[in-house]
Every structure is written in structure tokens, then in C-alpha cells.
VONU-308446 format. One record per residue: residue in three letters; x, y, z of N, C-alpha, C in turn. Coordinates in Angstrom, 1 decimal, padded with zeros to 4 digits. Each point is the difference from the previous one (the first is absolute). Example, Ala and Ser with C-alpha at 12.3 -4.5 7.8 and 13.67 -1.06 7.14 Angstrom:
<atoms>
ALA 013.2 -005.7 007.8 -000.9 001.2 000.0 000.9 001.2 000.0
SER -000.4 001.1 -000.7 000.9 001.1 000.0 -000.8 001.1 000.8
</atoms>
This chain:
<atoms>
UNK 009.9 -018.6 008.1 001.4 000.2 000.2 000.7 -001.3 -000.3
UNK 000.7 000.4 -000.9 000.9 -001.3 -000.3 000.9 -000.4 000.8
UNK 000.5 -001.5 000.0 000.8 -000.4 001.3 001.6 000.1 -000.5
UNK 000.0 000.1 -001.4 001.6 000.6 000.2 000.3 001.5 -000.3
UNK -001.1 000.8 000.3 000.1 001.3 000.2 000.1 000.1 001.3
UNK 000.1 -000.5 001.4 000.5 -000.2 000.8 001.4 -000.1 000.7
UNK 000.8 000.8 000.4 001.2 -000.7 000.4 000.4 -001.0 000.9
UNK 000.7 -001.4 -000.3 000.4 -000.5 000.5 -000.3 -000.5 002.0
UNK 000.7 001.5 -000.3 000.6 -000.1 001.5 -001.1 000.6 001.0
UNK -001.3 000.2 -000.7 -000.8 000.8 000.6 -001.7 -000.7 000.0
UNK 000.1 -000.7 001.4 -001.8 -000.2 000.0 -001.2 000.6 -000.8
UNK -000.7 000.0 -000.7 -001.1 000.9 -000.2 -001.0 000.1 001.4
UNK 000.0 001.0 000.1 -000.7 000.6 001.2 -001.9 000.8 -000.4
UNK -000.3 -000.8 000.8 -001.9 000.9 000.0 000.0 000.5 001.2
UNK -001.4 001.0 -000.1 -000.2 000.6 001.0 -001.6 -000.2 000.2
UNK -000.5 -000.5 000.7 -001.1 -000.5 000.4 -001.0 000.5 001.2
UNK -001.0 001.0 -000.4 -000.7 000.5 001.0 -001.2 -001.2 000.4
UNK -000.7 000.3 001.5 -000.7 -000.8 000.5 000.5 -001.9 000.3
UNK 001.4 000.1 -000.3 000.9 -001.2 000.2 -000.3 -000.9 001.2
UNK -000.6 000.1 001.0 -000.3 -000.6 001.3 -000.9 -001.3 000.0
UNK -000.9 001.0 -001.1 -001.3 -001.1 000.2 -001.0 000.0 -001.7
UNK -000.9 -001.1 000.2 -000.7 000.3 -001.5 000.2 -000.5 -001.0
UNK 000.0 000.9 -001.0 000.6 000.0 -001.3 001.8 000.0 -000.1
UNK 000.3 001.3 001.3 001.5 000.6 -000.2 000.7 -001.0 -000.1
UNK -000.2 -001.1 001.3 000.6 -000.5 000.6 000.3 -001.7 -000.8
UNK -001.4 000.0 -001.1 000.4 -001.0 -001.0 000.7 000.1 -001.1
UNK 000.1 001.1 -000.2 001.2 000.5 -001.1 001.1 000.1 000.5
UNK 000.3 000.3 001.7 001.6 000.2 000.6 000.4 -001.3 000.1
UNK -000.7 -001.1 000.1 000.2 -001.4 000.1 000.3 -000.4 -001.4
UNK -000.4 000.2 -001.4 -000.1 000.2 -001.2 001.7 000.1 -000.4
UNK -000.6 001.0 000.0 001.8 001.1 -000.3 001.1 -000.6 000.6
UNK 000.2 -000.4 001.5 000.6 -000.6 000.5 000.8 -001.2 000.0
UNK -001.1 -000.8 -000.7 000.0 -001.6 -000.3 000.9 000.2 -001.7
UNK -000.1 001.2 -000.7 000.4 000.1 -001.2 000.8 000.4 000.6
UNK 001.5 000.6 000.5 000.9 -000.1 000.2 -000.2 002.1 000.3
UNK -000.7 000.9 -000.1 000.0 001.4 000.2 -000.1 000.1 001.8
UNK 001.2 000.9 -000.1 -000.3 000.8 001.4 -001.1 000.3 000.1
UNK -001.0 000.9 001.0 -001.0 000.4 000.4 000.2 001.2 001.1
UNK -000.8 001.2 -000.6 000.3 001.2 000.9 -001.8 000.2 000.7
UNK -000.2 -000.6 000.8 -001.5 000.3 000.4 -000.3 001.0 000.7
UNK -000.8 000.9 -000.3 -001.0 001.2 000.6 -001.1 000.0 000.8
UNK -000.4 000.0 001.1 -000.8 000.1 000.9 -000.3 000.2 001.5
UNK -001.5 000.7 000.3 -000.4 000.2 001.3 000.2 -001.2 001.3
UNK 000.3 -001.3 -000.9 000.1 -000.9 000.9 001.7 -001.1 000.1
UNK 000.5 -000.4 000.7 000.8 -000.4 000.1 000.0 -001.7 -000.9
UNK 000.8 -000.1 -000.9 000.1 -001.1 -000.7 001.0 -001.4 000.3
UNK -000.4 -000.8 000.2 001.2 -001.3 000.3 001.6 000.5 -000.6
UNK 000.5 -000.1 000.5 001.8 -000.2 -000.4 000.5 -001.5 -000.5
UNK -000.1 000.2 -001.7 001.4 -000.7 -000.3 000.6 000.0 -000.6
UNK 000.7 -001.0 -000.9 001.4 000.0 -000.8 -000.4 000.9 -001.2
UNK 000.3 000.8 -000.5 -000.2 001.1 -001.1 -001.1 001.5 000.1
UNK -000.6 -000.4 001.2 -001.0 001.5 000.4 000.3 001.0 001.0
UNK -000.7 000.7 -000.3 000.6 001.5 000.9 -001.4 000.5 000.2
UNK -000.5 -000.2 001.1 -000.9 000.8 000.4 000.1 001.5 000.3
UNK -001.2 000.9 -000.5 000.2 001.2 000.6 -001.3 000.6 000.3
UNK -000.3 000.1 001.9 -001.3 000.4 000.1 000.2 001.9 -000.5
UNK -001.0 -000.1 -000.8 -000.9 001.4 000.0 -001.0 000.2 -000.5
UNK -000.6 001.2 000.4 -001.7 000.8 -000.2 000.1 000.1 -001.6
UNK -000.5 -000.8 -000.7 -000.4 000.3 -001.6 -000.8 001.1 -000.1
UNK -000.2 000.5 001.0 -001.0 001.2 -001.1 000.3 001.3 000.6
UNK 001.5 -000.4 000.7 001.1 001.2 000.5 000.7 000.9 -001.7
UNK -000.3 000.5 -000.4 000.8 000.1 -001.1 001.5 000.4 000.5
UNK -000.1 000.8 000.8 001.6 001.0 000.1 001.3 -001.8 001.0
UNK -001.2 -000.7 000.7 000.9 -001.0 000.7 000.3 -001.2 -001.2
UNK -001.0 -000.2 -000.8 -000.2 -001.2 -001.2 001.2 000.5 -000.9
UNK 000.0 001.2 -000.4 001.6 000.2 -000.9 000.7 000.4 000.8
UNK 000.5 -000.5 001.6 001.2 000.3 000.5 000.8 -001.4 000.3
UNK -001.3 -001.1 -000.2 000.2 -001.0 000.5 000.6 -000.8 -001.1
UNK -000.2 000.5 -001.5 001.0 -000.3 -001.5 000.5 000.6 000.1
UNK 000.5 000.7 000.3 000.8 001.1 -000.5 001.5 -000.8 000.4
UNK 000.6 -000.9 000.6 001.2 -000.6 000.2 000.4 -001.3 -000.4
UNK -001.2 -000.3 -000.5 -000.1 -001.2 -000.7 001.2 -000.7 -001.1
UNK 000.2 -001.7 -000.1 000.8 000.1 -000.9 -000.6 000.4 -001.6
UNK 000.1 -000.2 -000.8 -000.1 000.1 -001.4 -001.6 -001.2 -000.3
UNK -001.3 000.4 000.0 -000.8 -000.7 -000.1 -000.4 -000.1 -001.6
UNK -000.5 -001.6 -000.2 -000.4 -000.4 -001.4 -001.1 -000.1 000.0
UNK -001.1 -000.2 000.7 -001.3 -000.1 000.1 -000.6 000.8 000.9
UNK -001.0 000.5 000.0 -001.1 000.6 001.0 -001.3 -000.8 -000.1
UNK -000.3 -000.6 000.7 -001.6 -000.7 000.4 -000.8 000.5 001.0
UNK -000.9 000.8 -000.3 -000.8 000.6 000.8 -001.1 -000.8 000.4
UNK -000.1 -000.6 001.3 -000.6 -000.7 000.2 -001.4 000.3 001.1
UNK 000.3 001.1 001.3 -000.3 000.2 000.7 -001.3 000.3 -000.3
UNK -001.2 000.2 000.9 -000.9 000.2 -000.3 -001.5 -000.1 001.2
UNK -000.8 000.7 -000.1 -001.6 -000.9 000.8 -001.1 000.7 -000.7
UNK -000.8 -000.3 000.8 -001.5 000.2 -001.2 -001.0 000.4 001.6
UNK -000.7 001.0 -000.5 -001.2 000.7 001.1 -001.1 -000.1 -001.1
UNK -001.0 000.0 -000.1 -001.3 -000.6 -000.3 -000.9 001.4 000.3
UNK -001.4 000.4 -000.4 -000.9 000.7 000.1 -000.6 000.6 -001.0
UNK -001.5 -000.2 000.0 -000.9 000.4 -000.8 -000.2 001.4 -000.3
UNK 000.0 000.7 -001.1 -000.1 001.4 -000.2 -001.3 000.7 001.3
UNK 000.5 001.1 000.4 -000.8 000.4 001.3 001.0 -000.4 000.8
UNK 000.4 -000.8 000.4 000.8 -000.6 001.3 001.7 000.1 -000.4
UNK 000.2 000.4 -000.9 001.3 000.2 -000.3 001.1 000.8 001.4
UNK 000.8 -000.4 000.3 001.0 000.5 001.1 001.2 000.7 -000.9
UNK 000.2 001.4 -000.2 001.1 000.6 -000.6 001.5 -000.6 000.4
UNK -000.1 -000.2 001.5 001.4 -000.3 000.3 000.3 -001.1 -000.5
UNK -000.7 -001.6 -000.3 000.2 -000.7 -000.1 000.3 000.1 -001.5
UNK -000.6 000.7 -001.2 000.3 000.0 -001.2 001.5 000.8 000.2
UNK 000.4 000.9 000.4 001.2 000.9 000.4 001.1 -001.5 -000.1
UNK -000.3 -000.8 001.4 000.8 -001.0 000.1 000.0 -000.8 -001.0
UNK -000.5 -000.8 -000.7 -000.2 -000.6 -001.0 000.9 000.4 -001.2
UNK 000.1 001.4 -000.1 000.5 000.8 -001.2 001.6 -000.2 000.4
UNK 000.2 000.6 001.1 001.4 000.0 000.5 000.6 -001.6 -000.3
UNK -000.4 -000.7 000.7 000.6 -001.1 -000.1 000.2 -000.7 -001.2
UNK -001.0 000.4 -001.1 000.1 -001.0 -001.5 000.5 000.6 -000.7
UNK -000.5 001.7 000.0 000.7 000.6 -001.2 000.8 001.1 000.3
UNK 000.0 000.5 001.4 001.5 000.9 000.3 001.0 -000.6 000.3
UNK 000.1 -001.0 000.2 001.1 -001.0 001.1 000.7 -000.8 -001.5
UNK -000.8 -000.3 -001.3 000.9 -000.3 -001.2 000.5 001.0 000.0
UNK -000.1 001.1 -000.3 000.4 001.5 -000.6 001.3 000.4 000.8
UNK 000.0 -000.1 001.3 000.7 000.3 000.8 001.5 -000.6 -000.7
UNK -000.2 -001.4 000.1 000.7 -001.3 000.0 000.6 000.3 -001.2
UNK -001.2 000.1 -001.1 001.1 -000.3 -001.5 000.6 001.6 000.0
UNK -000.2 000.7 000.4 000.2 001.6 -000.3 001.5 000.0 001.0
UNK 000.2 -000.2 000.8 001.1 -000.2 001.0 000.8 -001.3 -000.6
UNK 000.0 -000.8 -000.7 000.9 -001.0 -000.6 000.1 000.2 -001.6
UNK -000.6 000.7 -000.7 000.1 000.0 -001.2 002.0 000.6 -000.4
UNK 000.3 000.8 000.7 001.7 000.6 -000.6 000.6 -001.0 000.3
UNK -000.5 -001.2 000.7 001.2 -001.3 000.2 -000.5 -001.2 -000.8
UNK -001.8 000.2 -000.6 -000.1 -001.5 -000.8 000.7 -000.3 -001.0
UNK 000.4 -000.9 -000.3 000.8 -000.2 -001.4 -001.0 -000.2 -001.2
UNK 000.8 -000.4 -001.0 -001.1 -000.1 -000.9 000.0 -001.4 -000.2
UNK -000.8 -000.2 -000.4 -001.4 -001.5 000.3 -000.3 000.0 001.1
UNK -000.1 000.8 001.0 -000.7 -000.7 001.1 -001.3 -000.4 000.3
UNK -000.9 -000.2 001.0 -001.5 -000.2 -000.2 -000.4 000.7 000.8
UNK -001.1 000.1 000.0 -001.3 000.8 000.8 -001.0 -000.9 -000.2
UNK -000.6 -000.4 001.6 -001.3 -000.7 -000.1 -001.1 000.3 001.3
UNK -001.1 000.5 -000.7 -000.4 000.6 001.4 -001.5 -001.1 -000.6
UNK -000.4 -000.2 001.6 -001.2 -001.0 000.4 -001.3 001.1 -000.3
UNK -000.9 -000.4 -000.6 -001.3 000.8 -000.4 -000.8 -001.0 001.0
UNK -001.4 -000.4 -000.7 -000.9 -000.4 000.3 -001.1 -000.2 -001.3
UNK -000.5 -000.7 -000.2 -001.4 -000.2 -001.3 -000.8 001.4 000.3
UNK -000.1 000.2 001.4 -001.0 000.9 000.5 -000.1 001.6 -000.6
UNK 001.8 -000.3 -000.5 000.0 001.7 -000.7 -001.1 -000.1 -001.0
UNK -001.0 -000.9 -000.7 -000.7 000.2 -000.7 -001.5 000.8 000.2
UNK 000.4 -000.3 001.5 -001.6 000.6 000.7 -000.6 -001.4 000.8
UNK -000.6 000.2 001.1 -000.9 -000.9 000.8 -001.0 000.9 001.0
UNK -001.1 -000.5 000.2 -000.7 000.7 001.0 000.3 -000.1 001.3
UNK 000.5 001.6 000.6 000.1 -000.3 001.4 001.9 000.3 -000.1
UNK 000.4 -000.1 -000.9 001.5 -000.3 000.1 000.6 001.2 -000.9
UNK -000.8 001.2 000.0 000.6 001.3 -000.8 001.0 000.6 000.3
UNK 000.3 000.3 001.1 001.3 000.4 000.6 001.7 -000.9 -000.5
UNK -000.5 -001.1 000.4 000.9 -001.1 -000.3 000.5 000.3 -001.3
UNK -001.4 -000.4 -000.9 000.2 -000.4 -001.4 000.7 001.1 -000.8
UNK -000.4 001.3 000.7 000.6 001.1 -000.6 001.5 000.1 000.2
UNK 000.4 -000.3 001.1 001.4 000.1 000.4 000.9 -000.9 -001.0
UNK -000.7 -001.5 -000.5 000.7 -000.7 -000.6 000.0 -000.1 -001.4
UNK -001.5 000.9 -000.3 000.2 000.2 -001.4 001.0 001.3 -000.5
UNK 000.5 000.9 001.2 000.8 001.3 -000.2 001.3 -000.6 -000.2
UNK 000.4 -001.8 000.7 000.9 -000.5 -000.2 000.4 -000.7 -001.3
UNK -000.9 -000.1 -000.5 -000.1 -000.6 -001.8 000.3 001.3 -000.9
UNK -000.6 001.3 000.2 000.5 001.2 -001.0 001.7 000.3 000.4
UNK 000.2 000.2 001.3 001.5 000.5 000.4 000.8 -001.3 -000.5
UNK -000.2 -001.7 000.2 000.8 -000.8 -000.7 000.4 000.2 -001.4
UNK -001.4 000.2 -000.7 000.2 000.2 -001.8 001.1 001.4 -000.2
UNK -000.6 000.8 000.9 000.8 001.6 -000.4 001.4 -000.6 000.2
UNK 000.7 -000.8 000.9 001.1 000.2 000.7 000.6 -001.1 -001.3
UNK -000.8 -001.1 -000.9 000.2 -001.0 -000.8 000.6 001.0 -000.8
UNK -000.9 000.5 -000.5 000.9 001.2 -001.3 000.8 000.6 000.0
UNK 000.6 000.7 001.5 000.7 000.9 000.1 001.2 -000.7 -000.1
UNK 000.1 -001.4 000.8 000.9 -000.8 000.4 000.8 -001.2 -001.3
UNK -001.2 000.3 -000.8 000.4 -001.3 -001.2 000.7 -000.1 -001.0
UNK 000.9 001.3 000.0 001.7 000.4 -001.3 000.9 -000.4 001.1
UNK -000.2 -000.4 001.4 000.9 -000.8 000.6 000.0 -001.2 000.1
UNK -000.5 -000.1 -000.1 -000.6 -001.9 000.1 -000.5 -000.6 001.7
UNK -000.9 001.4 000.6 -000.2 -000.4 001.3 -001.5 000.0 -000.3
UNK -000.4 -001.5 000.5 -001.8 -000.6 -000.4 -000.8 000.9 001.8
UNK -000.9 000.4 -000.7 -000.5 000.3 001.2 -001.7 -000.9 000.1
UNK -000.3 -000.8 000.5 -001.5 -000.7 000.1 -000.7 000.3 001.3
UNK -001.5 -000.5 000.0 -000.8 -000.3 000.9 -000.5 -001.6 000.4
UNK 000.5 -000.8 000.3 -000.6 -001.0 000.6 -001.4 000.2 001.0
UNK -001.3 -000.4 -000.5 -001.3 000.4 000.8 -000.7 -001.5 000.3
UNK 000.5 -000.3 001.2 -001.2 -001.3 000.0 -001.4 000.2 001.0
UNK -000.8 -000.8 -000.4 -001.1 000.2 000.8 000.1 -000.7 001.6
UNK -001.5 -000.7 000.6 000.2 000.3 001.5 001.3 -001.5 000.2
UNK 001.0 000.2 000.6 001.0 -000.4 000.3 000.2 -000.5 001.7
UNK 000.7 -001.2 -000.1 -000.3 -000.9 001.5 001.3 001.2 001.0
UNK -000.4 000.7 000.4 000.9 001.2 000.8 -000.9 000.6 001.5
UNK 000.8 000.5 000.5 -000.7 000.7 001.3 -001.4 000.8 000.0
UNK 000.5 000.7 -001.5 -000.9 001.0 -000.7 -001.6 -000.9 -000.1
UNK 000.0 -000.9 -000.2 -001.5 -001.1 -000.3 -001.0 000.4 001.2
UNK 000.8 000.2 001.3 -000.6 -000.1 001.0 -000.1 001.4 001.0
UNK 001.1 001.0 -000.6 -000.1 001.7 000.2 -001.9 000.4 000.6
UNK -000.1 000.2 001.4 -001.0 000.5 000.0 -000.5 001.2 -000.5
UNK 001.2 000.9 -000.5 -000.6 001.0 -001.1 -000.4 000.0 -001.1
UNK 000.2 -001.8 -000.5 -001.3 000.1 -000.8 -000.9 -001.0 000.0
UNK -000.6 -000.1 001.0 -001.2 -000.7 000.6 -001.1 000.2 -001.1
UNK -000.1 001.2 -000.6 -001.3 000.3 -000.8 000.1 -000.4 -000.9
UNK 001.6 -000.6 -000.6 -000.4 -000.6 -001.4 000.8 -001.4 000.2
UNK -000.3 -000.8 000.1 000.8 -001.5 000.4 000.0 -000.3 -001.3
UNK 001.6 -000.7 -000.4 000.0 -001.0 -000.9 -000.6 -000.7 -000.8
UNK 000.1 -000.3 -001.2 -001.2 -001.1 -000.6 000.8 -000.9 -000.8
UNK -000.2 -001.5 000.3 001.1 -000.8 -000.1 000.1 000.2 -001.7
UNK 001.0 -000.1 -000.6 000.2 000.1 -001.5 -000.6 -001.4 -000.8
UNK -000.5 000.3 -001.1 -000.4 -001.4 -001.3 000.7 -001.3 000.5
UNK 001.5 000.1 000.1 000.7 -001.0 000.3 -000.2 -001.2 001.2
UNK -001.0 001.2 001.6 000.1 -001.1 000.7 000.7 000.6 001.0
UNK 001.1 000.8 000.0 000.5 000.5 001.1 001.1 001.3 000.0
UNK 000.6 000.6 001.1 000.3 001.3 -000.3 001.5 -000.3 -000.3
UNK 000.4 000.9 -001.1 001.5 000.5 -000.4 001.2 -001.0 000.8
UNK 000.7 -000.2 000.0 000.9 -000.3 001.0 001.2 001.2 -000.4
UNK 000.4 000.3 001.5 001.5 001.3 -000.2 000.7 -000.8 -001.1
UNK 000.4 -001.2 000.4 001.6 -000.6 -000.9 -000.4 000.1 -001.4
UNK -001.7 000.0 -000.6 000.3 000.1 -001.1 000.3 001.3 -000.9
UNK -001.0 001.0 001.2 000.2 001.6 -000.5 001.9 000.3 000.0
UNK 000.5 -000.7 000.9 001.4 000.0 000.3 000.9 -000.8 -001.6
UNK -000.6 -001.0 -000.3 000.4 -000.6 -001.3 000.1 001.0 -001.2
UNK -001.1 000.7 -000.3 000.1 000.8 -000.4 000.6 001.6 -000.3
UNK -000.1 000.5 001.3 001.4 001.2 000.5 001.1 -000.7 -000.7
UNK 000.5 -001.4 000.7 001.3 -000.7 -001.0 000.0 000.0 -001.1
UNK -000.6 -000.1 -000.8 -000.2 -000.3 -001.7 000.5 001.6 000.0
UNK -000.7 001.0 000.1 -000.2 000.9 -000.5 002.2 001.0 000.6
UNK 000.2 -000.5 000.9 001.2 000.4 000.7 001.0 -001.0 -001.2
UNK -000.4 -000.8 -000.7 001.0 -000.6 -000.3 000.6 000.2 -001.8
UNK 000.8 -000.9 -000.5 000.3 000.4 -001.4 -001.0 -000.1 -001.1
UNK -000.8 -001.0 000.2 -000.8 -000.1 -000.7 -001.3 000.8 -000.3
UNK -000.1 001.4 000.9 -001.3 001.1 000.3 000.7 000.9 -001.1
UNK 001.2 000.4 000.1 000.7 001.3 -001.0 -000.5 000.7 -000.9
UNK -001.3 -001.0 -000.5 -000.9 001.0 -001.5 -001.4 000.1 000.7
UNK -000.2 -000.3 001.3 -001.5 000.4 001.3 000.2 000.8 000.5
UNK -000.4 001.4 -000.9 -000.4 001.3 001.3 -001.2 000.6 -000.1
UNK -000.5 001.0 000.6 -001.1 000.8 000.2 -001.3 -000.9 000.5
UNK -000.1 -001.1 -000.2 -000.9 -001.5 000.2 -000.4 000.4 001.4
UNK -001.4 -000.6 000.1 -001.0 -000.1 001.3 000.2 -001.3 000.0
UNK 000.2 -001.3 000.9 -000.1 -001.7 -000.6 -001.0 -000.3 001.4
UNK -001.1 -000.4 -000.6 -001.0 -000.4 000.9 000.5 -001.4 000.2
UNK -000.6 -000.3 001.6 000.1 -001.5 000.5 -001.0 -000.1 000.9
UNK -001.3 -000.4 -001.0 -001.3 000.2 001.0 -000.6 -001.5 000.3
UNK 000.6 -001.0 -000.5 -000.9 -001.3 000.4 -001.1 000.3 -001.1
UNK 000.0 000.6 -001.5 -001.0 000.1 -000.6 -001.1 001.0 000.2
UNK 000.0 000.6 001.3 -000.7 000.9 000.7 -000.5 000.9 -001.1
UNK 000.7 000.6 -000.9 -000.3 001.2 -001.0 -000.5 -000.9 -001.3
UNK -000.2 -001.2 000.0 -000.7 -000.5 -001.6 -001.6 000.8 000.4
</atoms>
């Protein structure tokens, strides 16, 4: 999105799920610091300050999740950030927990961009958080499936979206210094520190979301962009 495609008189505004904590919460700081309002989405209550607007709700509410856009001002970005990870070896698989997994990564985009799409303008962005994992891991099929269903509906939504000039990506990093590292739901598959030495940091997965929200991404769409510490050589 170009910055003098922008009016004037008008902030660029994101809308930022999982904003509280994590990943979200390094990109609402992000965005922020760059001069963008911030519309955050979530189960949890998020700090109050100068340019954010918290709004607690159930992401994997669909009928509450598009009531809760639906009054919104005029949004330029969507960052889908929310997310968790359940773990289990084929045999031990828990339906509900795949159910949840699904809701939250790849109904809760759909909701979101499907409910804001008659007000995006053109260039705006879409950037939803994957994971390396969509590739497959042991133990992590539920997961991996949810985020690799998030890499086909980005590409689809890249095509449909790209005679407007709105980029749609996947940002996927691997295990990342967040709450999630330590989630006893996935006890069965722990972390493995990356080639580099140590895990992801949010701010830079967050550096990235920026790159990609800003003028210089305009010819990056349909893209998976890995940030594994090497993890995938």
C-alpha cells in the first residue's frame, strides 16, 4: 500500500488478531511505533494506549468475530496473528483439539477477511502467521495441517485479490521465544533450538509483518516467507 495512496487526514489503520501477547503483540508495538492505529482482537484483555483499541472476543466465535468488525473504521491491514499448537502422535490424536486448532487459524482468517473485504481498499494487505510446521513434523499433524490449509487459502485469496493491488502473504516462523514454547499442550513435542543458537524473536517475525504492510512489499503476494533460524536448510 502506497503512502500517498493514503489520505492525508486519515491514520492507516490495522487490525491485529492475538494482539495481547506473543507474536500479536510484537507487531501492535511494531505498527504502532510506525505511526498506524491498531484495532486488536482477542480472548484476552490487552494494555491501553495511545493509538489502540482493544476488543475482547472468542475467535473461533464466527457469528460474534464478524459482529465485532462489523463497526469498524475503514481497515488497511489484517494481521492474523492469533494462534496455539496441541501436539499428539497418530493413535492419540484428540478431534476437538484439531476442531480448535482449525477454528482459530483458518476460520477466524476467513471470518475476518470475508467480513472486511466490501470496505478494504485497494492496496491493502493481508498477512496471516503460518508456521515451517505446515511442511509436516512428527507428532504435530493436526497443527501442521491447519497451517498448511493457511498457505493454500493465502495463495487462493493472492489471486483473487491481485487486479487490486491487495498483497495477501504468509509469514511462518519456526519455534519462537512466546508463551507457546512452554504450552503444556505440547509437552510431546518440545522445541529444538534452531542452527543459529536460539529461538525466533517476536520483534523480528514483527519486522517482517512491517516490511510486508509497507510500500516497498506491493509486488509480494501469494509468498510463504520462512524465519526459521536456518532450521529448514
Amino acid at each position: 500500500m502506497q503512502d500517498d495512496d493514503t489520505p492525508a487526514a486519515r491514520t492507516r489503520h490495522a487490525l491485529v488478531t492475538g494482539a495481547s501477547s506473543g507474536i500479536g503483540a510484537a507487531i501492535t508495538r511494531r505498527l504502532l511505533s510506525a505511526g498506524w492505529t491498531v484495532t486488536g482482537l482477542d480472548r484476552s484483555p490487552a494494555p491501553s494506549v495511545a493509538g489502540f483499541n482493544g476488543i475482547e472476543v472468542d475467535l473461533t466465535d464466527a457469528a460474534k468475530l464478524a459482529a465485532a468488525v462489523a463497526t469498524l473504521p475503514q481497515v488497511d491491514a489484517i494481521v492474523h496473528a492469533a494462534g496455539f499448537m496441541r501436539t499428539a502422535v497418530l493413535g492419540e490424536l484428540n478431534p476437538e483439539d484439531g476442531e480448535g486448532m482449525w477454528r482459530i487459524h483458518v476460520q477466524a482468517a476467513c471470518v475476518l477477511a470475508n467480513a472486511l473485504m466490501p470496505t478494504l481498499p485497494d492496496g491493502a494487505r493481508i498477512v496471516l502467521i503460518g508456521s515451517r510446521t505446515a511442511a509436516g513434523a512428527p507428532g504435530r499433524s493436526q497443527y501442521a495441517a491447519t497451517k498448511a490449509a493457511v498457505v493454500g487459502m493465502a495463495r487462493s485469496w493472492a489471486a483473487e485479490l491481485a487486479p487490486r493491488g491487495i498483497t495477501v502473504n504468509v509469514v511462518a516462523p519456526g519455534a519462537t521465544e512466546t508463551p507457546m514454547l512452554n504450552d503444556p499442550g505440547r509437552k510431546g513435542t518440545p522445541p529444538r533450538t534452531p542452527p543459529i543458537g536460539r529461538f525466533i524473536r517476536p520483534d523480528e517475525v514483527a519486522g517482517m509483518v512491517s516490511f510486508l504492510l509497507g510500500p516497498d512489499a506491493g509486488a509480494i503476494t501469494g509468498q510463504q516467507i520462512l524465519i526459521c533460524g536456518g532450521a529448514s536448510l
